[in-house]
C-alpha positions as CSV (number, residue, x, y, z in Angstrom):
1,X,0.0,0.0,0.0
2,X,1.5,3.6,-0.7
3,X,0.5,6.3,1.0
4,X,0.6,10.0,0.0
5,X,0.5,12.8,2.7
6,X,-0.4,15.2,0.0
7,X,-4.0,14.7,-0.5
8,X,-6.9,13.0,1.4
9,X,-7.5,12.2,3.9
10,X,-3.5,11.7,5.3
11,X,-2.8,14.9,4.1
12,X,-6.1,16.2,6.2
13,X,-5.3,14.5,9.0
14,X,-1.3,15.9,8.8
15,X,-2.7,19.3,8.5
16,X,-5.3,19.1,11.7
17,X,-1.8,17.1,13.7
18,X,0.1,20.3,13.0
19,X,-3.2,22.8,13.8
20,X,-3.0,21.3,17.3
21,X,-6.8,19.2,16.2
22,X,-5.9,15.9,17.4
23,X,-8.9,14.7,18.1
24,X,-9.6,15.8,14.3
25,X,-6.2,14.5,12.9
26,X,-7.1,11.1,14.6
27,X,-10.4,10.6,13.3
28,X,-9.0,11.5,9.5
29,X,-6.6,8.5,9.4
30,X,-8.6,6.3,11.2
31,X,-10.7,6.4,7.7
32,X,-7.6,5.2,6.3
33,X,-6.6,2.7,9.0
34,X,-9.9,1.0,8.4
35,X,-9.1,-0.3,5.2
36,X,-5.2,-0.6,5.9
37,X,-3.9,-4.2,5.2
38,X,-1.1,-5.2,7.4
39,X,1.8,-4.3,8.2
40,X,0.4,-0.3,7.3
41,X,-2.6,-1.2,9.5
42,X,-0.1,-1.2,12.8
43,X,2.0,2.0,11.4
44,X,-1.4,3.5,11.0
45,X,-2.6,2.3,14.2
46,X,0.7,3.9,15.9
47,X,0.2,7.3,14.0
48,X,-2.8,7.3,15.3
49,X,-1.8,7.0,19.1
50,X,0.4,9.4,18.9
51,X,-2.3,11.8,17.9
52,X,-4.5,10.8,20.4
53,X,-2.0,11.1,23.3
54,X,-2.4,14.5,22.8
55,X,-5.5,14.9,23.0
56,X,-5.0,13.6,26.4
57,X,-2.6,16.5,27.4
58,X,-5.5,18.7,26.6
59,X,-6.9,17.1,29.2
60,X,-3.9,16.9,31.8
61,X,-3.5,13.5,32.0
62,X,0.1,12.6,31.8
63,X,-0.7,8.6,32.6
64,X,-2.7,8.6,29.1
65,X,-0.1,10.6,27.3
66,X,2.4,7.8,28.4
67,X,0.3,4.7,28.1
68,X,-0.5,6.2,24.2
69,X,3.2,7.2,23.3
70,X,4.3,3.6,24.5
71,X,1.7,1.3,22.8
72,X,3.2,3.7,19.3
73,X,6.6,3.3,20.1
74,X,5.3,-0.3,20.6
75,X,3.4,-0.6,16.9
76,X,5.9,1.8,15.3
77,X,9.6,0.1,16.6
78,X,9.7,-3.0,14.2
79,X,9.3,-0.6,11.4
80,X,12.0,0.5,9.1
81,X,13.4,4.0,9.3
82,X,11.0,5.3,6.6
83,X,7.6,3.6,6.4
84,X,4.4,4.6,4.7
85,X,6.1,7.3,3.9
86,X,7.2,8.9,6.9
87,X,10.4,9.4,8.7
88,X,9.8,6.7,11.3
89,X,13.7,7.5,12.7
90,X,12.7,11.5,13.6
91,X,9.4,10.0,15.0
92,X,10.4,7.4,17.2
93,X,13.3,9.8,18.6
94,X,10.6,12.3,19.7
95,X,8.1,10.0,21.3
96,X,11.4,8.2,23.2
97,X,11.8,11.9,24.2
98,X,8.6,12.5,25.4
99,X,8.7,9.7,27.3
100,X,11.8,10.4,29.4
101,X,10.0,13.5,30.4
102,X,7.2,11.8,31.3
103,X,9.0,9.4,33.6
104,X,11.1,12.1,35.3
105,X,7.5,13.1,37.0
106,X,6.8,15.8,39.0
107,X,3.9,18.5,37.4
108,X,2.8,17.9,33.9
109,X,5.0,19.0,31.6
110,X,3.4,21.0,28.2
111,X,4.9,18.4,25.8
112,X,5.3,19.4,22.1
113,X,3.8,16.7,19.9
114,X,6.4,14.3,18.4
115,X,7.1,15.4,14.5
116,X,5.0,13.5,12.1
117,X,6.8,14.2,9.1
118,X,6.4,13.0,5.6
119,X,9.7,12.1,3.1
């Protein structure tokens, strides 16, 4: 499956990610995700998490911004560097670094979303 970030719905949902709409950005790749065969199903699935993690910080809750960034780094780790047309590398780097703030606790830190970026 290829997947172009120019048009559609990917590109919708890259432009809503970058607005700050995650709730928005989610629900535009989930259209895609639906009909994804594997393996794109997973990197969708991940894409999607990361998208909805924020959403979560809207909402102050720093366990759901972790348990979301995790199962990504989870779906998104057995991927090569550049998958469905994204820089997996520059992704998975950001989440990682999300997550170490996370775990260093103490109050809820206003986390800039990993970068979703397409090649």
């Amino acid at each position: 499956m290829t997947f172009d970030w120019t048009q559609g719905a990917l590109a919708e949902g890259l432009r809503c990610y970058a607005a700050g709409e995650f709730f928005a950005a989610h629900e535009a790749w989930e259209s895609v995700w639906l009909a994804a065969p594997e393996p794109e199903k997973t990197f969708l699935q991940g894409v999607i998490q990361v998208a909805a993690a924020f959403e979560h910080q809207r909402r102050n809750n720093s366990l759901g911004i972790a348990r979301l960034l995790s199962a990504a780094l989870r779906r998104l780790d057995p991927l090569p560097p550049a998958f469905g047309g994204l820089d997996l590398d520059l992704l998975r780097d950001d989440i990682r670094e999300r997550l170490q703030v996370l775990a260093a606790g103490g109050p809820i830190p206003q986390l800039v979303p990993p970068r979703i970026r397409p090649l």
